[in-house]
N, C-alpha and C positions, 0 to 999 in steps of 0.2 A: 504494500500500500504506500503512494508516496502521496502527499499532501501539497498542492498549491498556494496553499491558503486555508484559514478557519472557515469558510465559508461551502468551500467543495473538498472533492474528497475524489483518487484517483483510484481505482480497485479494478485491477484486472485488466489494463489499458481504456477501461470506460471513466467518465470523468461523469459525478453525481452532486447536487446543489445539496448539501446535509441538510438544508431545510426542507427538504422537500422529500425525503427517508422518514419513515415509521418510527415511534419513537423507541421501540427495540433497536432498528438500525443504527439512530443516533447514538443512542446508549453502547454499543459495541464499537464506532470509531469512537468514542472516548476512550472505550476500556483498549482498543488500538494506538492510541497515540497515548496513552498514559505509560503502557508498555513498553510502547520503542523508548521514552523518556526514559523508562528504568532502564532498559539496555543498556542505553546510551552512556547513563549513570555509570552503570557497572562495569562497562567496558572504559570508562574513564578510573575507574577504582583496582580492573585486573592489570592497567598500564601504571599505575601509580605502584603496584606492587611488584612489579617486573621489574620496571625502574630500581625500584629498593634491594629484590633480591640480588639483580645485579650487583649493585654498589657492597651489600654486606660481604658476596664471595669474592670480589676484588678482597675487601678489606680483609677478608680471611685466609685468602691466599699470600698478602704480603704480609700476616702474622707467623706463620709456618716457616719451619726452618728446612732450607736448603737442601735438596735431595744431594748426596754426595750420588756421583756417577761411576756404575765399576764397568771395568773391561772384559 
């Protein structure tokens, strides 16, 4: 579902006036677009944590001590 605007609503390549959907329908692009919001959300919270995991195994790799190399 991609969205133009609060006013229409694009499903399916068909483009629909929300005013003019059942108020079932209406109620269901909310609970659609409240959703991608959380997505949105959470994919900004699994990048914030990837970010981090990153940085702590840097940090934890240059606490470790030096592999000696054998022949």
């Amino acid at each position: 579902m991609a969205k133009d605007n609060e006013q229409t609503v694009t499903i399916d390549g068909s483009e629909y006036n929300v005013a003019d959907l059942s108020e079932n329908a209406r109620n269901q692009v909310l609970n659609l677009r409240v959703t991608d919001q959380e997505i949105q959300r959470l994919n900004q919270q699994l990048a914030i944590a990837q970010t981090a995991r990153t940085a702590y195994a840097r940090a934890l790799k240059a606490e470790l001590p030096e592999q000696q190399k054998t022949h």
